[in-house]
C-alpha positions in Angstrom: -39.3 28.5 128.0 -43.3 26.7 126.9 -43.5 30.7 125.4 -40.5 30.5 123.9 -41.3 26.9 122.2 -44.3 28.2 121.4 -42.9 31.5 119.2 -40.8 29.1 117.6 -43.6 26.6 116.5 -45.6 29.0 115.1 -42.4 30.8 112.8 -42.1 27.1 111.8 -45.5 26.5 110.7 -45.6 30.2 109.3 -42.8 29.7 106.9 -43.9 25.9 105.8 -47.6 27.8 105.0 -45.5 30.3 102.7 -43.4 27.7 101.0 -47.3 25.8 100.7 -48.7 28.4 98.7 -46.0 29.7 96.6 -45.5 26.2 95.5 -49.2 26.3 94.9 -49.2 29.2 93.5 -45.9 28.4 91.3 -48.0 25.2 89.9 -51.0 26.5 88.7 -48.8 29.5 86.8 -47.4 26.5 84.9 -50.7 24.8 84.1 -51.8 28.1 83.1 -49.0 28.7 80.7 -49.2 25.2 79.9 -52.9 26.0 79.2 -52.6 29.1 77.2 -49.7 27.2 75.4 -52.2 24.2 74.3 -54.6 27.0 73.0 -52.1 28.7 71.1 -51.0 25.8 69.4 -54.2 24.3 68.8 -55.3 28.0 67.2 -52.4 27.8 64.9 -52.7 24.4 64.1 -56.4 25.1 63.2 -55.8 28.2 61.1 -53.2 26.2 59.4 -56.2 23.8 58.7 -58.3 26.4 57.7 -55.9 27.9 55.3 -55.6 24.6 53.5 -59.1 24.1 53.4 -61.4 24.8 49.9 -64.3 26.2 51.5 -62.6 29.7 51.7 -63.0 32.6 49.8 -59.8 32.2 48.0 -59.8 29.0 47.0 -63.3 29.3 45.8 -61.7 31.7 43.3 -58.7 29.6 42.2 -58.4 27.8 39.3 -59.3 24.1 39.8 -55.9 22.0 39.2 -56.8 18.0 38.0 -53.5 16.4 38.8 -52.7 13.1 36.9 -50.9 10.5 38.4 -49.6 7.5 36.9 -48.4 4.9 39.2 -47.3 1.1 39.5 -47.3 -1.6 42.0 -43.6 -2.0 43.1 -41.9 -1.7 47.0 -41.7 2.2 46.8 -45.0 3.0 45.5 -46.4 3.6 48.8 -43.8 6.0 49.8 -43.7 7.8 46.6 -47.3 8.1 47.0 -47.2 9.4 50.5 -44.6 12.2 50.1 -46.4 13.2 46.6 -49.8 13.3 48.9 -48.4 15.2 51.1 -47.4 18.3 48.6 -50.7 17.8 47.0 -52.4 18.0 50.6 -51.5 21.7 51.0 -53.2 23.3 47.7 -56.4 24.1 47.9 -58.7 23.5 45.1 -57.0 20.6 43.8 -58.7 17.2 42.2 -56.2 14.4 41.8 -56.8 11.7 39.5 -54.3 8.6 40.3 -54.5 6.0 37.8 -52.8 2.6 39.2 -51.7 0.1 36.6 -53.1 -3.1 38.9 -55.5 -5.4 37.9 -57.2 -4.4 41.3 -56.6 -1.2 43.2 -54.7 -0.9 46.3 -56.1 -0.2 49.6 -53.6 2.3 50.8 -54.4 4.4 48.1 -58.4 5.5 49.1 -56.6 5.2 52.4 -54.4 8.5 51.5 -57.3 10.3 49.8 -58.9 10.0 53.2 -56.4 10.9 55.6 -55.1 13.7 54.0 -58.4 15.2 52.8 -57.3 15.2 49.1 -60.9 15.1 46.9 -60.0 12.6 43.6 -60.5 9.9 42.4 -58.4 6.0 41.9 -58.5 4.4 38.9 -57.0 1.5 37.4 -56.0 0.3 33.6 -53.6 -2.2 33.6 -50.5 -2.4 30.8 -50.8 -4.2 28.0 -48.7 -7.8 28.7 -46.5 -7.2 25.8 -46.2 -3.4 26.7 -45.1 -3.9 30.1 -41.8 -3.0 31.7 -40.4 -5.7 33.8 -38.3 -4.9 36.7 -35.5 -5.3 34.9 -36.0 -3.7 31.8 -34.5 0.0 31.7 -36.9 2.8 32.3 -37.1 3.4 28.5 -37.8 0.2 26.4 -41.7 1.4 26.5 -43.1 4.6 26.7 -44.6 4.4 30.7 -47.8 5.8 31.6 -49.7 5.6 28.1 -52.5 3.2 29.4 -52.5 5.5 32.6 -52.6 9.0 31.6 -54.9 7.9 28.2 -57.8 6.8 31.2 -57.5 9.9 32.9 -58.7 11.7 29.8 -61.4 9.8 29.4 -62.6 10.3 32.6 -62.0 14.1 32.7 -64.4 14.0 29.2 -67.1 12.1 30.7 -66.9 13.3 34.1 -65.5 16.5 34.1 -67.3 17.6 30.8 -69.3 20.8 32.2 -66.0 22.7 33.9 -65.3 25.1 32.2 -62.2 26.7 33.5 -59.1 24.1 35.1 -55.5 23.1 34.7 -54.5 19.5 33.8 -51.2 18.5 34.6 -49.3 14.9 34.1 -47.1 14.7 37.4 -44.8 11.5 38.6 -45.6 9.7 41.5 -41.7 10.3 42.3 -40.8 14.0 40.8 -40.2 17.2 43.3 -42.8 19.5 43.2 -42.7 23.3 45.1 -45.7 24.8 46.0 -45.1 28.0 44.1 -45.1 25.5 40.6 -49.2 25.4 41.2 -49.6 29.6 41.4 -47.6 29.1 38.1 -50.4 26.9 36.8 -53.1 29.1 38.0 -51.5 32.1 35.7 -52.1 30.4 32.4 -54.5 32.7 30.3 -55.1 30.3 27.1 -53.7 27.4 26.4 -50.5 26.3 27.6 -48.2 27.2 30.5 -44.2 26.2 30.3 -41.2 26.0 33.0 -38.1 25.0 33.6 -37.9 21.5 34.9 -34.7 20.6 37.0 -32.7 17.4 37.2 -33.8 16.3 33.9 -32.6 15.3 29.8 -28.7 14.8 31.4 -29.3 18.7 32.3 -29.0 20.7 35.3 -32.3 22.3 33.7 -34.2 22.0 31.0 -35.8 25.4 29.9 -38.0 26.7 27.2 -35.8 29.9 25.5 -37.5 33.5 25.6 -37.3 36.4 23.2 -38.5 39.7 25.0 -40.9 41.2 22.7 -42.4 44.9 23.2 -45.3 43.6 25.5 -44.3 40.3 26.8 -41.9 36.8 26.3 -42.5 34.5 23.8 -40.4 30.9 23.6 -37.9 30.8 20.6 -36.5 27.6 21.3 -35.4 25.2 24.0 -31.6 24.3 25.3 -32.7 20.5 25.7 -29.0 18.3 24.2 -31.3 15.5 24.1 -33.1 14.6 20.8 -33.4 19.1 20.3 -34.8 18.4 16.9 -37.8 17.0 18.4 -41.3 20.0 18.1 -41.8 20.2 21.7 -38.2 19.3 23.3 -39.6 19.4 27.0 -40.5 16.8 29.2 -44.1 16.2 31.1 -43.3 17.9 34.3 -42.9 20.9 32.0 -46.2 22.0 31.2 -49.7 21.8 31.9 -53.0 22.9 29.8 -56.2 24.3 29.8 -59.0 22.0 30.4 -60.7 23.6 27.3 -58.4 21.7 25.0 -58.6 18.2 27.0 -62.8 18.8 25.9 -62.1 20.6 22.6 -59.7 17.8 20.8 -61.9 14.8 22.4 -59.8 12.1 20.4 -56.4 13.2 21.7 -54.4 10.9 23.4 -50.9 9.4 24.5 -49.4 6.8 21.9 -47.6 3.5 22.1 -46.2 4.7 18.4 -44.6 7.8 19.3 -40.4 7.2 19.2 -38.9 7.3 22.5 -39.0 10.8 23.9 -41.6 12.3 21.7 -44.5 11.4 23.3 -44.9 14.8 24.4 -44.5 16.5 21.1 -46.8 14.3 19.7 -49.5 14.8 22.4 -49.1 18.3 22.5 -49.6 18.4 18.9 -52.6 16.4 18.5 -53.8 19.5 20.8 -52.9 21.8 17.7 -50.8 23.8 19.6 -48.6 25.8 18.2 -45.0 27.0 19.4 -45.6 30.5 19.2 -48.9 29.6 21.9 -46.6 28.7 24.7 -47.0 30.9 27.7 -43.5 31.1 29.4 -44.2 31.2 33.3 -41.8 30.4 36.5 -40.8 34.4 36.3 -40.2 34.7 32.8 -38.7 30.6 32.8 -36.0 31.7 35.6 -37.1 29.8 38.9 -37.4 26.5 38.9 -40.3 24.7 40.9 -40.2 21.6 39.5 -37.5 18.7 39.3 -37.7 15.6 37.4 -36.3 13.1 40.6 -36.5 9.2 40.2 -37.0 7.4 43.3 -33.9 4.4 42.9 -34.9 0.4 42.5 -35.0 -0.9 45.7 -32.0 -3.4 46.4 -34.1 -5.6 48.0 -32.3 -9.4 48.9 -33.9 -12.3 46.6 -36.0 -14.2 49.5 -37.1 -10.3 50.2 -37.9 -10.1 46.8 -39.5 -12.9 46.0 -41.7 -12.4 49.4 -42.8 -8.5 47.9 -43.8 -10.6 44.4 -45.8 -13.3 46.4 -47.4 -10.1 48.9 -49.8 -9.2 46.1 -51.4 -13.0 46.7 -54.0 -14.1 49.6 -50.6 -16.7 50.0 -48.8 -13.7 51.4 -46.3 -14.0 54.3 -45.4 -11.0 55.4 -46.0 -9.3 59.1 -48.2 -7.2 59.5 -45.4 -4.3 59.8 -43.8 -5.4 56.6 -47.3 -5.4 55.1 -47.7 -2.1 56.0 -44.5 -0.7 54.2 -45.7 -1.8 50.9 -49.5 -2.0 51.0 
């Protein structure tokens, strides 16, 4: 009987040694291949950084792109600026000039140059009082972004003066943007570059018109229902230039005098550019990579209101989380 105890004991602890070390051996299979997991991630998440960085080969060879921002203090400025950073974030060899119409920049801003690794630069040039759009003034009384865009060109001359090859583009703080839009940019050969732009004019699209020639596409017109009769019937989103002209034609600006919706012709035109110069891109003006989206007025109660208007003051009293939306 003691040998038979004894036999029995020892399958006991035999089997409760086994189920030990395959449960041993079962966790350190999953810290392995929670292990190798980890590294595969962190490889993809680093070539993903490395892709987006401008110290490669490729990017070294792109076009630079200066992408001009107008923007406004108001409660979605912060967001808009944060989704646009985030497109901008992924395309390497891009300088981004946001000009804030403030009488003091925001915080937030330098704060989303840094985070997301965009080089640019902040400026600010504040409206003229009796040029201003209040908040409840409809988005056209006044042309928007004059002040704005008009300092960004003077920077790009002084500052910018000895690039000789680039892209400048005017882009909304709240318009749609597709990657593919800045390998469009990059294909311009002299002057200007055109698209469709979608969403915009009371249009599905709005499209520059081609006529195949023998060795390319040329723009014969526009389908624009708004104002056609105007030289350049596109809107901003629609184009961008070659730095060359922004350096060539030193006193060209935006104008408070230009009707409403011909700021563009008239801008383009101080350029001297002609229709017949327009370089239809976008695959031939067939693919849209661009849409003209408007983020809506916040519905915001009065007392909420009234607390956003008093924010911008050292009297603010908002939380720190409410804060933190806006600023």
């Amino acid at each position: 009987m003691p040998h038979q105890h004894t036999n029995s004991l020892f399958f006991v602890l035999f089997a409760f040694f086994i189920l030990i070390m395959t449960s041993l051996y079962n966790f350190k299979t999953i810290i392995d291949l929670s292990f190798e997991n980890s590294i595969l991630r962190t490889n993809i998440l680093l070539l993903n950084l490395t892709c987006n960085k401008d110290n490669n080969n490729k990017c070294l060879n792109e076009d630079p792109i200066i992408f001009v921002t107008p923007t406004s203090y108001r409660p979605e400025q912060k967001a808009d600026l944060t989704r646009l950073g985030q497109t901008l974030g992924n395309i390497c060899n891009l300088f981004w000039i946001i000009v804030e119409d403030a009488q003091l920049p925001s915080k937030f801003i330098d704060d989303l140059f840094n985070r997301l690794k965009i080089k640019g630069v902040h400026l600010v040039k504040q409206t003229p009082a009796d040029k201003k759009l209040k908040f409840s003034d409809p988005r056209w009384k006044f042309p928007r972004g004059v002040e704005q865009r008009n300092s960004a060109l003077f920077w790009i001359r002084n500052n910018l003066n000895s690039w000789k090859r680039g892209i400048v583009y005017f882009g909304d703080d709240d318009n749609t943007y597709d990657w593919r839009l800045f390998d469009e940019m990059r294909k311009i050969n002299q002057k200007i570059g055109v698209w469709p732009v979608g969403i915009v004019g009371g249009m599905l699209v709005e499209t520059p018109l081609l006529e195949r020639t023998l060795t390319n596409y040329t723009v014969n017109g526009f389908n624009s229902r708004w104002k056609p009769e105007r030289p350049f019937p596109m809107d901003m989103a629609g184009f961008a230039i070659n730095i060359s002209l922004i350096h060539e034609h030193s006193t060209s600006l935006f104008s408070y005098k230009s009707p409403r919706g011909f700021m563009e012709s008239h801008f383009l035109q101080s350029l001297d550019i002609k229709r017949e110069e327009l370089e239809p891109l976008a695959m031939h003006c067939t693919k849209v990579f661009v849409w003209h989206t408007r983020t809506q007025k916040s519905a915001l109660m009065a007392d909420e209101f009234q607390k956003f208007n008093m924010a911008i003051n050292i009297s603010s009293s908002l939380s720190t989380v409410e804060e933190d939306a806006i600023f």
